[in-house]
KOLPAKOL-634327 format. One record per residue (C-alpha): residue in three letters; x, y, z negated. Coordinates in nm, 3 decimals. Layout:
<recs>
residu;X;Y;Z
ala;X;Y;Z
...
</recs>
This chain:
<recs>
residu;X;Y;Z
unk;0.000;0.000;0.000
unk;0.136;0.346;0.096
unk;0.248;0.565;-0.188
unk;0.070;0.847;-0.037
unk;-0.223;0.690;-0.137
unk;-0.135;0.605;-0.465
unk;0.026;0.958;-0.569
unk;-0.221;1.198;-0.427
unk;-0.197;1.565;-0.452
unk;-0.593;1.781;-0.528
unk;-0.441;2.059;-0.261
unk;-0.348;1.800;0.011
unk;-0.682;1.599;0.032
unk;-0.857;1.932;0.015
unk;-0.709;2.094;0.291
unk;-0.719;1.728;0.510
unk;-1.084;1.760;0.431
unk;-1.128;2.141;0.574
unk;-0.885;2.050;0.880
unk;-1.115;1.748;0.920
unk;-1.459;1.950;1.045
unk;-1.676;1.723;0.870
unk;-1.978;1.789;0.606
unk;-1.941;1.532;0.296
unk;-1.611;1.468;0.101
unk;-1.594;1.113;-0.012
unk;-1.331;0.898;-0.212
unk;-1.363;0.486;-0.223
unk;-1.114;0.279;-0.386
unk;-1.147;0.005;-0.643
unk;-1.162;-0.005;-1.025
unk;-0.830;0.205;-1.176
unk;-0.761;0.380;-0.800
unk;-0.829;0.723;-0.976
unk;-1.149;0.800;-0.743
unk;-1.245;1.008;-1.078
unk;-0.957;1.183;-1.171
unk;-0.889;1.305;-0.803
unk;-1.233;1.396;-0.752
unk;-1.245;1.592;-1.040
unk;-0.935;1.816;-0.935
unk;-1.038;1.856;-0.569
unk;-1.395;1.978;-0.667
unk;-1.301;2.331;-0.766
unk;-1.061;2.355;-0.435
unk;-1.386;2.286;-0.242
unk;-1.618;2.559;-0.414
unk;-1.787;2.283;-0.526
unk;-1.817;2.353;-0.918
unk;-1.617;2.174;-1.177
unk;-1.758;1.901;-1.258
unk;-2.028;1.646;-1.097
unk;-2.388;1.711;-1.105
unk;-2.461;1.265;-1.162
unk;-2.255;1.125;-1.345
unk;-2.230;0.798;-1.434
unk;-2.054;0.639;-1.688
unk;-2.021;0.228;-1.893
unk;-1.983;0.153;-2.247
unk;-1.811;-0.197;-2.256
unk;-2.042;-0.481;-2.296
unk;-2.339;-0.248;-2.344
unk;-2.460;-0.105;-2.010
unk;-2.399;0.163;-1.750
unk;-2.517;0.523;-1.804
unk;-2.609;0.805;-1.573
unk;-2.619;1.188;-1.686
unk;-2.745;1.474;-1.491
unk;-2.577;1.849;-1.523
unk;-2.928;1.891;-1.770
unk;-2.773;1.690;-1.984
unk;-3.033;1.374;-1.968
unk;-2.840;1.107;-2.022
unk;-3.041;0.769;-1.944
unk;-2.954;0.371;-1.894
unk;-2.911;0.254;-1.535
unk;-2.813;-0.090;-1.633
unk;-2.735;-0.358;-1.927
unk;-2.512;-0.581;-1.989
unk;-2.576;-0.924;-1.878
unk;-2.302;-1.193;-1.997
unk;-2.522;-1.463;-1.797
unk;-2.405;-1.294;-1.452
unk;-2.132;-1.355;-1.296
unk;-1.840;-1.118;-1.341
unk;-1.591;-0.927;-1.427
unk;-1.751;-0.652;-1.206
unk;-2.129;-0.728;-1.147
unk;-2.247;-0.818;-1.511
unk;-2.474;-0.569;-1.481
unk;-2.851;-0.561;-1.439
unk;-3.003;-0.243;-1.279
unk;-3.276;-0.078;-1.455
unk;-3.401;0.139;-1.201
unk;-3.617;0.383;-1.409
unk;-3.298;0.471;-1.544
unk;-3.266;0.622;-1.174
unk;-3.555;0.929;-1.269
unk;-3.314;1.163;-1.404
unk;-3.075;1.157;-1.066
unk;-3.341;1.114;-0.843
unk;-3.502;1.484;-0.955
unk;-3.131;1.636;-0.953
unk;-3.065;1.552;-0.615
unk;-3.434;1.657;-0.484
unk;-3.384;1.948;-0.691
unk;-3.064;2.065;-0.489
unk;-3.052;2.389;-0.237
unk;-3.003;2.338;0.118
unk;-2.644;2.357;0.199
unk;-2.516;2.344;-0.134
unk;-2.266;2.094;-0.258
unk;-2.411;1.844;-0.430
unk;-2.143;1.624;-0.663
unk;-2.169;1.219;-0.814
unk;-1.966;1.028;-0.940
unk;-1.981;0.752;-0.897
unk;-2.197;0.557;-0.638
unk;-2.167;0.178;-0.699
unk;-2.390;-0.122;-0.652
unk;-2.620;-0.093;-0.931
unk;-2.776;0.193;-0.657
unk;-2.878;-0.084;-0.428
unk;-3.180;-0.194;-0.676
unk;-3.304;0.120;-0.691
unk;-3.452;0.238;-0.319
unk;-3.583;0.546;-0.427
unk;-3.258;0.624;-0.561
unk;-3.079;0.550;-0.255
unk;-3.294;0.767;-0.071
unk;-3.264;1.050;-0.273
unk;-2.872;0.999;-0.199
unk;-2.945;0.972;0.169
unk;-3.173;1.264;0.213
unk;-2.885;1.472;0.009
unk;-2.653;1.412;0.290
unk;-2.893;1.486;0.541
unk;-2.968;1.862;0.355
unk;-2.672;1.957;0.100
unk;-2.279;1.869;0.125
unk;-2.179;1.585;-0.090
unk;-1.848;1.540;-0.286
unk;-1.885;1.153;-0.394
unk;-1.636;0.877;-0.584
unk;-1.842;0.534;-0.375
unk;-1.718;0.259;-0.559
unk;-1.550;0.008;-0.343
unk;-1.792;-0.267;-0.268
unk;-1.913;-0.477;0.035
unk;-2.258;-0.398;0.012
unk;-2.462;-0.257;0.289
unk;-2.551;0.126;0.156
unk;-2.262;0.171;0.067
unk;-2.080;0.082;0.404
unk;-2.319;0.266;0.567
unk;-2.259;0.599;0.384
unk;-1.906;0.536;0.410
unk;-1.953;0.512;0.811
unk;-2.115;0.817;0.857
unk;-1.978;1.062;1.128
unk;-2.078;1.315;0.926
unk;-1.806;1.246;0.628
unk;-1.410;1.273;0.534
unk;-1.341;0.940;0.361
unk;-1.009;0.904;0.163
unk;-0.967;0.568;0.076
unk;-0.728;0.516;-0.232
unk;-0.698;0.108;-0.138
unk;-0.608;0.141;0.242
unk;-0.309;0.005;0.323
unk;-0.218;0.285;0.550
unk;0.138;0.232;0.669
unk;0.320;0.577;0.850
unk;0.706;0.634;0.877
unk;0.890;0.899;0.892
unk;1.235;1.013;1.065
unk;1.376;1.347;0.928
unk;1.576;1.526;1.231
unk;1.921;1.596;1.048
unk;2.129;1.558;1.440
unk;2.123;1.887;1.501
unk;2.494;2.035;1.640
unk;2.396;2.369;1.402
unk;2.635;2.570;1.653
unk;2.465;2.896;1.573
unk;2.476;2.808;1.173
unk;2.858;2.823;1.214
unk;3.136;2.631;0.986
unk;3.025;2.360;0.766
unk;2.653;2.301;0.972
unk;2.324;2.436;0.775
unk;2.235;2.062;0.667
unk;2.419;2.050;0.356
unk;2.379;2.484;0.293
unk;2.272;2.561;-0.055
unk;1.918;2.676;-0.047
unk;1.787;2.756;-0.428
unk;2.055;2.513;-0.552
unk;1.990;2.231;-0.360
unk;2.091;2.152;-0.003
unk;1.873;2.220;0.274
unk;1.858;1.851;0.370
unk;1.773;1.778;0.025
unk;1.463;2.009;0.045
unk;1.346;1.823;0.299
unk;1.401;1.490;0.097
unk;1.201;1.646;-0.157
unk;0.914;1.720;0.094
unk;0.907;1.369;0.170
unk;0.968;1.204;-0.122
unk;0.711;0.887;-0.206
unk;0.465;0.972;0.014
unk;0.573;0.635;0.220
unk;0.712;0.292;0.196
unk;1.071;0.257;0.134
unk;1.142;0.126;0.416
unk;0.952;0.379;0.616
unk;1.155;0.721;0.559
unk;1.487;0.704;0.748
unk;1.707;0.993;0.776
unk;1.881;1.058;1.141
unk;2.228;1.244;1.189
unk;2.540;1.283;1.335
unk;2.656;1.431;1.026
unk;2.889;1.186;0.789
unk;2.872;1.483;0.519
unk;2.541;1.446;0.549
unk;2.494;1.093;0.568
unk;2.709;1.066;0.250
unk;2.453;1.288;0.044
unk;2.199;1.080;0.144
unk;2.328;0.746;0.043
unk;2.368;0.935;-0.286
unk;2.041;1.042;-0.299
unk;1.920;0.661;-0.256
unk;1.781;0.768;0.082
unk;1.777;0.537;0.439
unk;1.975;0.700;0.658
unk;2.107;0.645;1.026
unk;2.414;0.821;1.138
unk;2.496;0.802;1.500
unk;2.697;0.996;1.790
unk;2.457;1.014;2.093
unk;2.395;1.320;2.195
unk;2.055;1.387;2.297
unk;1.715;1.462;2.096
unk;1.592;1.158;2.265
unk;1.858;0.928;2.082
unk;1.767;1.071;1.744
unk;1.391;0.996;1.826
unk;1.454;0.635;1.946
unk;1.681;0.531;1.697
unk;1.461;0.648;1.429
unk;1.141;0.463;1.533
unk;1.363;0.156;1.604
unk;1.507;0.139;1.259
unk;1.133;0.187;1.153
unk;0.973;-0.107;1.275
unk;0.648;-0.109;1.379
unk;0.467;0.169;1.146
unk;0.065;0.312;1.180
unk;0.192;0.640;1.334
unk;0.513;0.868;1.231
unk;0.596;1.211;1.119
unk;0.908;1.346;1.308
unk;0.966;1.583;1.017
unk;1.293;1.827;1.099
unk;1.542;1.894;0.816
unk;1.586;2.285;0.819
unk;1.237;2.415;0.709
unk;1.345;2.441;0.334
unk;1.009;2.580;0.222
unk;0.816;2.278;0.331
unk;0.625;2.130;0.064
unk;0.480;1.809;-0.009
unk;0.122;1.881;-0.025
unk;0.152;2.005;0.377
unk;0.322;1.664;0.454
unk;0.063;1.450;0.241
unk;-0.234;1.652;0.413
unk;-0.115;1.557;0.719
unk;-0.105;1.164;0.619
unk;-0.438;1.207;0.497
unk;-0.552;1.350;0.828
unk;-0.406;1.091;0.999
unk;-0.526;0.810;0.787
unk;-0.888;0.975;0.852
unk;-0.847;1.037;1.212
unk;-0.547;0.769;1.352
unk;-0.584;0.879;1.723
unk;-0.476;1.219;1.682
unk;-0.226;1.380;1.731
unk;-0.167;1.611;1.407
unk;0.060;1.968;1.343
unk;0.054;2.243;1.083
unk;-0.031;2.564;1.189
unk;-0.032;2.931;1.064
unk;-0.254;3.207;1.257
unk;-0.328;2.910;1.496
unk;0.004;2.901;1.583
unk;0.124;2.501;1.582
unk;0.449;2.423;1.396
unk;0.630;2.108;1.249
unk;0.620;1.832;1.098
unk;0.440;1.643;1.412
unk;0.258;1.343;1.290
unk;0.217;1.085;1.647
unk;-0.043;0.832;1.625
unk;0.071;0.443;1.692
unk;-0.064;0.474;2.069
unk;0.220;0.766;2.150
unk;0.505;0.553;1.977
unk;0.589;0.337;2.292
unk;0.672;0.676;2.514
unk;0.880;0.793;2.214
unk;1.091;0.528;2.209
unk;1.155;0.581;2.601
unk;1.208;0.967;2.670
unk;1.467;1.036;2.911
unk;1.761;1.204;2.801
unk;1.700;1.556;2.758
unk;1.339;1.522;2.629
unk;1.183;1.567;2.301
unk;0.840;1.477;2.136
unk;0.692;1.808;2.335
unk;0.703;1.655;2.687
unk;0.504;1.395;2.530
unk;0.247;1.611;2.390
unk;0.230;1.788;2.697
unk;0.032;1.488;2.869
unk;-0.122;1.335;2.536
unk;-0.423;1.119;2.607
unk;-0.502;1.215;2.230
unk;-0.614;1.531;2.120
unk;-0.358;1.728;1.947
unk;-0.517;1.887;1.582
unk;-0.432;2.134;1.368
unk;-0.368;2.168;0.980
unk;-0.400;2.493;0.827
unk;-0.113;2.606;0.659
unk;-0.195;2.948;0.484
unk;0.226;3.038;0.409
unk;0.319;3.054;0.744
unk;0.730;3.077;0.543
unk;0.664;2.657;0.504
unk;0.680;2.619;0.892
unk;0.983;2.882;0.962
unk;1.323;2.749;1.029
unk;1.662;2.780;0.977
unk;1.976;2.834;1.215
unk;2.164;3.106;1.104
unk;2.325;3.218;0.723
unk;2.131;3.532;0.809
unk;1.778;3.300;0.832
unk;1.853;3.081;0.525
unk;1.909;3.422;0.321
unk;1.543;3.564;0.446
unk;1.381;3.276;0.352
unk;1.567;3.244;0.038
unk;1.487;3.593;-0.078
unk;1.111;3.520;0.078
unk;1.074;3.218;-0.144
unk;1.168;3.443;-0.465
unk;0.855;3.690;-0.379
</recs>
């Protein structure tokens, strides 16, 4: 399972959310995946209140609870040791239901509407259900669905209408950070290993993409051995090489890689790059894995470049003297943007007199 998944950042599944153009907000996963605790610190980034309007909660061995924003707190199921378990020793009371059923018809038009959670003690309770279902249809829903194989839920889950972020999926991406650059214009010594706020610049990007995938799906590329050394000391894959063309740093990256859902081609001299940009693009393209997906500011596209599995194969074959933008150019994919509100994340370095902007930048 892809660390990005199981370290996830409020900021970074809100914004994949925004950048995704859809209505409902909804997180799956199974018992422990944190559906609660995440949903609970993306809610305010949404404007959707700060806490859930139904919630529902179980006292061990007793029953399941559900509680309105009123405060009417009411039993939606009891324990049953006779069923069998660990998870489904419930039964469903469903006049327990009343309470949730009046919040949701209660809600405005348009407004968000929050639960947490939605789990199969919902299926014996239709008018419950389609109080949740006509809530979609009118208000915007921000939902933990309990991860079950049951037909409602699958079915709100497969709306077109919805951003799902599913804590379990075993979403797989890799990464190659560009660290082959010649740095001519950076002069003696090469901008890779330049101190930038007391860490190299290289490093910064190392922090940027640090456990958001696999360990053996983050492999640094260079022609630098300076570099190469600080990254074996930083525990970090790394690949140096002496071909000379973009192309070769491309190829030999997604070769060392193996056979990953997609990759980021994430350069190593944008210092200010943070992780919650890089994780909001993963969670993009876990929701949407035939896109192409970019960061932009003022609508102007920038790097890291996520490129979904179907673009991998012309990667790995660009003549010399290409990079990733000649495949973009003829993309069978649409190519989508992240918003990225400090446009300073997506500039570059490749002079001393660029790294000292951005470093006094960074300090406003």
């Amino acid at each position: 399972m892809s660390p990005s998944l199981l370290h996830p950042i409020p900021g970074a599944a809100a914004r994949a959310f925004l950048a995704s153009g859809k209505r409902h907000f909804l997180l799956t996963g199974g018992r422990g995946a944190g559906k609660s605790t995440l949903l609970a610190a993306v809610l305010p980034l949404l404007g959707a209140g700060d806490g859930p309007d139904i919630l529902t909660f179980a006292r061990k061995g007793q029953g399941v609870y559900l509680r309105t924003a009123r405060g009417a707190c009411t039993p939606i199921g009891v324990f049953d040791p006779s069923l069998p378990g660990p998870d489904t020793r419930m039964c469903p009371l469903p006049d327990g239901f009343a309470p949730g059923i009046a919040a949701l018809d209660a809600a405005p038009a348009g407004a968000w509407v929050t639960v947490d959670e939605i789990g199969y003690l919902e299926t014996g309770c239709p008018p419950y259900r389609a109080a949740l279902e006509a809530a979609f249809d009118r208000c915007r829903v921000a939902a933990a669905v309990r991860k079950a194989d049951l037909p409602f839920l699958r079915a709100l889950l497969a709306r077109p209408d919805v951003f799902v972020l599913d804590l379990d999926r075993p979403h797989d991406p890799g990464c190659v950070v560009m660290a082959s650059g010649l740095g001519v214009r950076f002069g003696p010594g090469g901008k890779l290993l330049a101190d930038f706020q007391s860490r190299p610049m290289l490093g910064r990007a190392l922090d940027a993409t640090d456990r958001l995938f696999s360990p053996n799906r983050r492999i640094v590329v260079t022609r630098s051995e300076d570099a190469a050394a600080f990254c074996r000391k930083e525990g970090v894959p790394v690949l140096l090489h002496a071909l000379p063309n973009r192309s070769d740093t491309i190829r030999l990256g997604l070769e060392a890689l193996g056979d990953p859902e997609g990759c980021l081609f994430c350069p190593a001299d944008q210092p200010l790059l943070t992780a919650e940009t890089v994780q909001a693009l993963l969670f993009c393209a876990a929701h949407d894995p035939n896109a192409v997906w970019r960061p932009a500011h003022d609508g102007q596209p920038g790097a890291p470049v996520f490129f979904p599995p179907c673009l991998l194969p012309q990667l790995k074959t660009l003549a010399p003297g290409q990079g990733g933008r000649s495949v973009l150019k003829d993309a069978p994919c649409p190519v989508r943007l992240l918003d990225c509100p400090d446009g300073r994340e997506l500039a570059d370095v490749d002079t001393p007199a660029d790294l000292a902007a951005l470093e006094a930048a960074a300090q406003t």
